[in-house]
C-alpha positions, 0 to 999 in steps of 0.5 A: 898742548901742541908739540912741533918738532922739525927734522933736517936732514943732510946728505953729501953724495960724492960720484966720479963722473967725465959728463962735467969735464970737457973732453978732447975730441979728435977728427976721426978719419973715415975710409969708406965706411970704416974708421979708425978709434983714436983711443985704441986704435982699432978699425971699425967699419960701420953697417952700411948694408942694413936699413933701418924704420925709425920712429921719430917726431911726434907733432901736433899736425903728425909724425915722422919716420925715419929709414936710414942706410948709410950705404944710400940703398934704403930696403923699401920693404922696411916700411911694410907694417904687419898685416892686420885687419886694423893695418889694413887701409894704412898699408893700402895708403902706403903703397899708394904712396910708396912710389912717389917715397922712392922717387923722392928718397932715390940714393938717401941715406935718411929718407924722413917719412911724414904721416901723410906719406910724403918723404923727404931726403934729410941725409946722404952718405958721401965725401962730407960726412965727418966724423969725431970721438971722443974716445967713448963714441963716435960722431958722425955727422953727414952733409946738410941736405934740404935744410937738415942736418943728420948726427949719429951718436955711435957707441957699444952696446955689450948688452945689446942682441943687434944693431939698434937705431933710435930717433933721439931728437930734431931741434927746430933746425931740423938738426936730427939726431939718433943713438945708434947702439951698436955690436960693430965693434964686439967682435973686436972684444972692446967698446969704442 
């Protein structure tokens, strides 16, 4: 004799959540490289001294890697790899390399470096750049520059340690975009 027996089971899961709610985003107007939180109205200024090494796109024919200063002076030192005997012969191949990066990312905000060592200007800081929040983040959005376009998704981190930049995606459009999780505005004791 053969005993079937068949469970259901029914669950009802209730959460709050904004994600499916369509907020109002205002323009956030930009001073330099300070803005203004529509919310609260605290004035935050963005780094604007400090260069970022991003790691980004994998490919199949590569990858890229992204250095990124919103004050248009890229910290060359920062595509310096650790020395090892296996690092070796890449970092030879990046210095060789390095210069013609320099010259091609010259006054860059994002520089994109591909595995074959050749950059590229994907983004500058100037009077395009906009900006919008919704209240909980900042966008900013620089100027197209050679086809691509660069957005920046700024929010607090309390739990971060430092400043941290992180390649999110590029759509086929080389539409490029990045999370940077931020302390700019801890010493203000309240979170974009």
């Amino acid at each position: 004799m053969k005993i079937t027996a068949h469970v259901f089971f029914s669950y009802e899961i209730k959460w709050k959540t904004t994600a499916a709610c369509r907020v109002k985003e205002r323009p956030v107007i930009l001073d330099g490289y300070t803005y203004v939180n529509p919310v609260t109205d605290q004035r935050i200024e963005l780094p604007s001294d400090k260069t970022f090494r991003v790691g980004g796109d994998v490919r199949e024919q590569g990858f890229y890697k992204y250095l990124i200063n919103l004050g248009n002076e890229l910290d060359w030192s920062k595509l310096g790899f650790s020395h090892s005997r296996e690092l070796e012969f890449i970092v030879l191949s990046l210095k060789i390399h390095l210069e013609s990066i320099r010259e091609n990312c010259n006054g860059a905000a994002v520089c994109r470096i591909d595995s074959s060592k050749n950059g590229r200007v994907v983004g500058k800081w100037d009077r395009s750049v906009t900006a919008r929040s919704d209240g909980t983040a900042l966008e900013l959005k620089l100027a197209p520059e050679n086809g691509c376009t660069v957005i920046f998704n700024i929010m607090c981190d309390r739990d971060a340690t430092s400043d941290d930049l992180s390649f999110l995606e590029e759509t086929i459009h080389c539409n490029i975009r990045y999370l940077f999780a931020s302390l700019i505005d801890q010493r203000y004791k309240n979170c974009v």
